[in-house]
C-alpha positions in Angstrom: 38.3 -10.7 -9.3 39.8 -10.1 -5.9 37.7 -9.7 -2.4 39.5 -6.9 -0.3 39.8 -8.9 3.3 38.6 -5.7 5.0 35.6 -5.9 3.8 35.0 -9.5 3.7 34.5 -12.1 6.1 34.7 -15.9 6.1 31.0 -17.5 6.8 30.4 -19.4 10.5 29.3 -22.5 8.6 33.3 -22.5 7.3 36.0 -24.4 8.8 38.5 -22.7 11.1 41.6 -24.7 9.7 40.3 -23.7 6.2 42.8 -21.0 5.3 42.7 -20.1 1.6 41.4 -23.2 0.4 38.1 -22.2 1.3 37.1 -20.0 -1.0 33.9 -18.4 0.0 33.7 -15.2 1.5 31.2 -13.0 2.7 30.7 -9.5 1.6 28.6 -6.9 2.6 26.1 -6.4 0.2 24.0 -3.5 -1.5 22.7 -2.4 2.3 26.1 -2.2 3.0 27.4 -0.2 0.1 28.7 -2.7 -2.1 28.0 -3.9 -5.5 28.7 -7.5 -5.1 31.8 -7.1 -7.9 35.1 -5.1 -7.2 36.1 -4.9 -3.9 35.2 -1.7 -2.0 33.6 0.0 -5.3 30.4 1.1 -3.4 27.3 0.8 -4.6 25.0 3.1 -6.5 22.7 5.1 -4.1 19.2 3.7 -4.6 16.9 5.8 -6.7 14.4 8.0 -5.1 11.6 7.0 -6.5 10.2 4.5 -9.2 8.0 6.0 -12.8 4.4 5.5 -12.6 1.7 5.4 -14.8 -0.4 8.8 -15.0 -3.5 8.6 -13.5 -6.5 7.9 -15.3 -9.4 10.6 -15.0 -13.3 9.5 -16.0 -13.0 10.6 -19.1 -10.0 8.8 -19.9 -12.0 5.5 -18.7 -14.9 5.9 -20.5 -13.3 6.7 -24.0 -10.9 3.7 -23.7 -13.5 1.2 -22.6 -15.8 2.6 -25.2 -12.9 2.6 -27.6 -12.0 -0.9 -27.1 -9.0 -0.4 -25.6 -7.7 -3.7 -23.9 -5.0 -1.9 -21.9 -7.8 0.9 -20.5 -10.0 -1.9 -20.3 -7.7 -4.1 -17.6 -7.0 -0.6 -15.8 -10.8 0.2 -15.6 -11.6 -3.7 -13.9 -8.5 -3.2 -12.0 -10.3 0.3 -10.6 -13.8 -1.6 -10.4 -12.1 -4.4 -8.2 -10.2 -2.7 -6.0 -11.6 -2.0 -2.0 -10.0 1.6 -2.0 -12.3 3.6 -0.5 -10.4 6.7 -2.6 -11.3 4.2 -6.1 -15.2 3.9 -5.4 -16.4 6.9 -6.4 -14.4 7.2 -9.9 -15.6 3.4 -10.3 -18.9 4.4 -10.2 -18.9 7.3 -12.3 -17.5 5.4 -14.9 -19.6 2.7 -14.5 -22.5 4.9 -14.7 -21.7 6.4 -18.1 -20.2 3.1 -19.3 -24.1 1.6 -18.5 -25.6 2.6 -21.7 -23.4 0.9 -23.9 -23.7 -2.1 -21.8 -26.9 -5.4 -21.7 -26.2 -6.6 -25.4 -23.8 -9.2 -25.0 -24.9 -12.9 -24.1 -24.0 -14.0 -20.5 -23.4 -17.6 -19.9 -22.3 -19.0 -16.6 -20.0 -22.4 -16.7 -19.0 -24.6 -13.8 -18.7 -28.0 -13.3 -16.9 -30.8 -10.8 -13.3 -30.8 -10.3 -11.3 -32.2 -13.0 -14.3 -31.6 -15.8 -12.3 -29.5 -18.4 -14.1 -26.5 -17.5 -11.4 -24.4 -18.7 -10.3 -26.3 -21.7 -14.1 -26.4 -22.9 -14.5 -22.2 -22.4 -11.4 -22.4 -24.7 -12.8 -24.8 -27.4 -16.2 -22.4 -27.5 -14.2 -19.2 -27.6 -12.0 -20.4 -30.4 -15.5 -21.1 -32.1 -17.0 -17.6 -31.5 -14.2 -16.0 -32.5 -13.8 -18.2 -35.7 -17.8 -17.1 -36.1 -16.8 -13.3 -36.0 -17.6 -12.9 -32.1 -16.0 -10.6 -29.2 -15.4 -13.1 -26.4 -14.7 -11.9 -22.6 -14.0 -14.4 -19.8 -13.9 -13.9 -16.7 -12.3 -16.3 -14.8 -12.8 -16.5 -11.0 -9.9 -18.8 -9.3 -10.2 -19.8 -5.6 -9.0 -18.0 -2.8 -7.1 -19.7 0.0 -8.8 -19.2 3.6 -5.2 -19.7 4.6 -3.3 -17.4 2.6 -5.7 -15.4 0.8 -3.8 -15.5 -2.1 -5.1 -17.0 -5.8 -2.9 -18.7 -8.5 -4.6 -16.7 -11.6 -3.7 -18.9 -14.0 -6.1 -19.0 -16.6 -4.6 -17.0 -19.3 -1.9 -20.0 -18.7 -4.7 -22.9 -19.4 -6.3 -20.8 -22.0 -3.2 -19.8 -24.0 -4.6 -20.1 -27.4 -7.8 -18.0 -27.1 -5.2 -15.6 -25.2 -3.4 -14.7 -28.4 -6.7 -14.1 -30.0 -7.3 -10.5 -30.6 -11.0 -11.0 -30.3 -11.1 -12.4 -27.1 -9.8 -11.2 -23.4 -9.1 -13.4 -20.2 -9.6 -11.6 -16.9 -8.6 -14.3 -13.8 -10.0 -12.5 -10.6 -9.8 -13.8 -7.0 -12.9 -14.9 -5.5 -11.9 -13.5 -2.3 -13.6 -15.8 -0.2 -17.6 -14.8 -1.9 -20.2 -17.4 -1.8 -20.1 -19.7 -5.0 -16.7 -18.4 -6.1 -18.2 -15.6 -7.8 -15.9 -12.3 -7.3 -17.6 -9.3 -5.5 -17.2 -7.4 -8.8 -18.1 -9.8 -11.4 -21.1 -8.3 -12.6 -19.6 -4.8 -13.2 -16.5 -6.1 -14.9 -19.5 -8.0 -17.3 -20.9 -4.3 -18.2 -17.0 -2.6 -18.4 -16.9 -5.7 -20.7 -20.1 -5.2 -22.4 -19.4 -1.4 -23.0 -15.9 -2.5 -24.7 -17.5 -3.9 -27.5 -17.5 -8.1 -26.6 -20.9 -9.7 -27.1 -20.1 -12.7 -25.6 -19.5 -12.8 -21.9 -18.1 -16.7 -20.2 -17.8 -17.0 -16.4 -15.7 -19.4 -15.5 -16.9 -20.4 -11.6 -14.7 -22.4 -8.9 -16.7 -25.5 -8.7 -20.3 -27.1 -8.0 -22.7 -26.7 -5.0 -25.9 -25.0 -3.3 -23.9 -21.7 -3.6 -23.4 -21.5 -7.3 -27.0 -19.7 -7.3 -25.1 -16.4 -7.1 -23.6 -17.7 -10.6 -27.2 -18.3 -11.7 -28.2 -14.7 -10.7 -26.1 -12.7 -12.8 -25.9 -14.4 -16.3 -28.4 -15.9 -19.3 -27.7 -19.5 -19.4 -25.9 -21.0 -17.3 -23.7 -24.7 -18.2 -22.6 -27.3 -15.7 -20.2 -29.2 -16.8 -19.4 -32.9 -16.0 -17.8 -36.0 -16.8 -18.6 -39.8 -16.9 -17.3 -42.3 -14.7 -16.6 -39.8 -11.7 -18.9 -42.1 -9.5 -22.8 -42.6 -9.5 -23.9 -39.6 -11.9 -27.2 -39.7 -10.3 -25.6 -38.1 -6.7 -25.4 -35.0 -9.0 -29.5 -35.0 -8.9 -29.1 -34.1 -5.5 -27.4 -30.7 -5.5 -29.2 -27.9 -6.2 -26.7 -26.5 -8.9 -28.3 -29.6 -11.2 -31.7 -27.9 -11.0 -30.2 -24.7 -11.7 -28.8 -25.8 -15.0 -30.1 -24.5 -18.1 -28.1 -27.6 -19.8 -25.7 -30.6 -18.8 -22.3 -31.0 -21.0 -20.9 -34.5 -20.4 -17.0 -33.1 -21.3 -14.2 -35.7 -22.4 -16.6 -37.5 -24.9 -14.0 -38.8 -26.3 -11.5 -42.4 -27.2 -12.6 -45.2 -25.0 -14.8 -42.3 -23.1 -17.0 -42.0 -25.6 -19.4 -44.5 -24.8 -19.8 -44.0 -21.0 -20.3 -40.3 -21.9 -23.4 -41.0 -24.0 -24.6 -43.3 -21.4 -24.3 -40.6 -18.7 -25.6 -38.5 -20.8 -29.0 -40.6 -20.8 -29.1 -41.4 -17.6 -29.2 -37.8 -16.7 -31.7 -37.0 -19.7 -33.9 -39.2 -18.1 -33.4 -37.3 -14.5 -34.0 -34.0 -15.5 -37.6 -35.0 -16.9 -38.7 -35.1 -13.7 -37.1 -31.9 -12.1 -39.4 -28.4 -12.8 -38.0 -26.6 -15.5 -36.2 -23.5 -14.2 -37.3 -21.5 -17.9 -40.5 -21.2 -18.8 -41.1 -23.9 -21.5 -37.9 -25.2 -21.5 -36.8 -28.7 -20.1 -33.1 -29.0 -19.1 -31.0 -31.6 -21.2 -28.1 -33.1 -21.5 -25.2 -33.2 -24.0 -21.8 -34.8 -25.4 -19.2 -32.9 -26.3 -15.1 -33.1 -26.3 -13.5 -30.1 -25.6 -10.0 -31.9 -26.7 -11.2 -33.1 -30.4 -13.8 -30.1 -30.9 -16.8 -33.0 -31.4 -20.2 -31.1 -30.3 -18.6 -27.1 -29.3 -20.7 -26.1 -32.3 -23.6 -27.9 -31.3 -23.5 -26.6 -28.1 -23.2 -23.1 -29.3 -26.3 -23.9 -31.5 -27.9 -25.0 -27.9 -27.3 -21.2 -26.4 -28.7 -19.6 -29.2 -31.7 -21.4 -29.4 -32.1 -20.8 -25.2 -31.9 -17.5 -26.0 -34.3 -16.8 -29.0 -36.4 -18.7 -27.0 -36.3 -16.4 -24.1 -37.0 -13.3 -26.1 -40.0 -14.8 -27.6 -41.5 -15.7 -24.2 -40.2 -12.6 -22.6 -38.5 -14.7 -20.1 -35.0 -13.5 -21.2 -36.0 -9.7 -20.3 -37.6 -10.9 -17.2 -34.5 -12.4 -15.8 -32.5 -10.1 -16.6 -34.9 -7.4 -14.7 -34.8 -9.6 -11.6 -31.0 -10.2 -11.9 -31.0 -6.2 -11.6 -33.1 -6.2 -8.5 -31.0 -9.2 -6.9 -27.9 -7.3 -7.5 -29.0 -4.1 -5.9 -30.2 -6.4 -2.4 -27.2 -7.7 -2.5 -24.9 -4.5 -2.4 -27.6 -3.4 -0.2 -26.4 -6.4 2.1 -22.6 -5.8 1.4 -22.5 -1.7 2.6 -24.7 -2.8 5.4 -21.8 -4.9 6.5 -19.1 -2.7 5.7 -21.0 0.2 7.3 -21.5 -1.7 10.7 -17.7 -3.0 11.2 -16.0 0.3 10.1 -19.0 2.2 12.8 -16.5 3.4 15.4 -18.7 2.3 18.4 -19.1 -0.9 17.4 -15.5 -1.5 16.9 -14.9 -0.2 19.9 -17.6 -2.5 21.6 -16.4 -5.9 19.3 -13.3 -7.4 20.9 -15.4 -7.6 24.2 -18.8 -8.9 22.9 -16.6 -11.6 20.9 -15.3 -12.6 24.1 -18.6 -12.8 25.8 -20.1 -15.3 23.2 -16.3 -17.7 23.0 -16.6 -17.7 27.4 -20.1 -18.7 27.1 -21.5 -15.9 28.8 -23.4 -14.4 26.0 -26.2 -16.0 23.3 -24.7 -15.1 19.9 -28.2 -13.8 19.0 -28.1 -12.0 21.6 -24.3 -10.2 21.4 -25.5 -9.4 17.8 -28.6 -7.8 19.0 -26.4 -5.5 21.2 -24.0 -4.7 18.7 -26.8 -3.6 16.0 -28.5 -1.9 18.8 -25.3 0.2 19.1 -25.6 2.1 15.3 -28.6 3.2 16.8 -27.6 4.6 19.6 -24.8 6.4 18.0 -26.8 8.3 15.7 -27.6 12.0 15.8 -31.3 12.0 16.4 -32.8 14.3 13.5 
């Protein structure tokens, strides 16, 4: 293949004395009407537009969710997730006829340290369940960089046998920055989930810390998950997540772990005596288990069903799950409360300089935030 020399150019970076022994050239390109491949053949006019999928109408949500479709099912917690304004409305209809259908699925909340296996372990138990004739959903919440905002997603990647199940369905969502890790629309995608037929529902959190209460406010049981040998297991005692736990799983029981496992495991048995129950007539423990050799997944699932015929002969089981429904409208109370106040016209118009006021040190911050709430009222209609 020949390069026409009128439309090609040596590059700067070649030498001058090169002559034809240099055989790189430059060409125009695509924007400049060529193909890259016989010289001056121009290339083919870019199409005008690209297919697209047909837009889904409520109906068309409601009898694939309700159907079990997996496809409908991503495109309904694709809808659910998105901060359209133009998607809300549709998200909500649907979520309002999908409700019925939804609460009968078990809801267990997993996180754990850095490095515990929490991933691998939510594999091992949903290759169980589905072995037992169960419908597992996980939803998998990765971190989202306060740099880039961007998130890896790569669950389905760590989780690639329970991926080929048929039974079960991986949904990796960004946190987007939430307290705890938990994604803003984690507990409607549970209920889209919940209406498509899974009765098992695993959320996979970022990590451990005080904020992992928003975990414990939207599921059943919720698991921490750690590992021996990771320093003095006792530190754990001190973050609140370990008081939230309805059970400790020392992971990676296994080989020449073994041993400090079950000794952790003790030590923190002998903690959590001492710490008030957070269920009604239920101490936390602790447990063994190896997500890698499968020792202790089935005891552990024996552990969650217990907890929860437990719960609904105490009552405490429906009582959560009616507070859970009262935290959950406070907190979209809280979130439209922000949204409405920085998309409120006057205020936006009033920010950049309050800002600046508080960073010169010439305004209080309670003070600056006093004035800027005082503003929605003064630019409503009175009626």
């Amino acid at each position: 293949m020949s390069v026409d020399d009128e439309t090609s150019r040596k590059p700067e970076w070649a030498p001058e004395d090169a002559d034809d022994a240099f055989a790189t050239r430059v060409v125009p390109g695509v924007a400049g009407k060529h193909d890259g491949m016989i010289a001056g053949q121009p290339a083919r006019e870019p199409a005008t537009g690209r297919p697209s999928r047909r837009p889904m109408t409520e109906d068309d949500y409601v009898a694939g969710v309700a159907a079990g479709d997996r496809a409908v099912l991503a495109r309904a917690i694709t809808l659910i997730e998105s901060n359209a304004p133009a998607h809300f409305e549709l998200a909500q209809a649907v979520l309002r006829r999908l409700l019925p259908r939804s609460g009968r699925a078990i809801r267990i909340g997993v996180t754990g340290v850095p490095g515990a296996g929490k991933s691998t372990l939510i594999e091992a138990l949903g290759l169980s369940l589905v072995g037992r004739g169960h419908k597992v959903a996980v939803l998998a919440v990765d971190p989202t960089s306060s740099l880039t905002h961007g998130s890896i997603l790569g669950d389905k990647t760590r989780m690639e046998r329970l991926s080929r199940e048929a039974a079960a369905f991986i949904r990796p969502s960004p946190a987007g920055g939430v307290l705890g890790g938990v994604a803003r629309k984690t507990r409607e995608t549970m209920l889209v989930c919940e209406a498509a037929g899974f009765d098992v529902i695993l959320v996979e959190t970022v990590g451990t810390g005080q904020s992992e209460i928003t975990v414990r406010s939207m599921v059943d049981f919720f698991l921490l998950v750690l590992i021996a040998g990771a320093g003095d297991e006792l530190q754990g005692i001190k973050k609140g997540v370990v008081e939230m736990a309805d059970t400790i799983v020392i992971n990676k029981a296994d080989g020449e772990n073994k041993a400090r496992a079950e000794a952790a495991r003790a030590e923190y048995n002998r903690a959590l005596h001492y710490l008030a129950p957070i269920t009604e007539g239920r101490h936390a423990r602790a447990y063994t288990c190896s997500a890698v050799t499968g020792e202790g997944i089935d005891n552990l699932w024996e552990v969650i069903t217990r907890f929860r015929e437990l719960g609904m002969q105490t009552g405490s089981f429906e009582a959560r799950r009616r507070e859970q429904a009262r935290d959950w409208l406070h907190a979209i109370i809280d979130e439209q409360l922000r949204i409405y106040f920085y998309q409120n016209p006057v205020v936006r118009g009033m920010l950049a300089d309050v800002e600046e006021a508080v960073m010169d040190g010439d305004l209080p911050a309670t003070a600056a935030a006093r004035q800027l709430l005082a503003l929605l009222d003064a630019g409503r209609a009175p009626g």
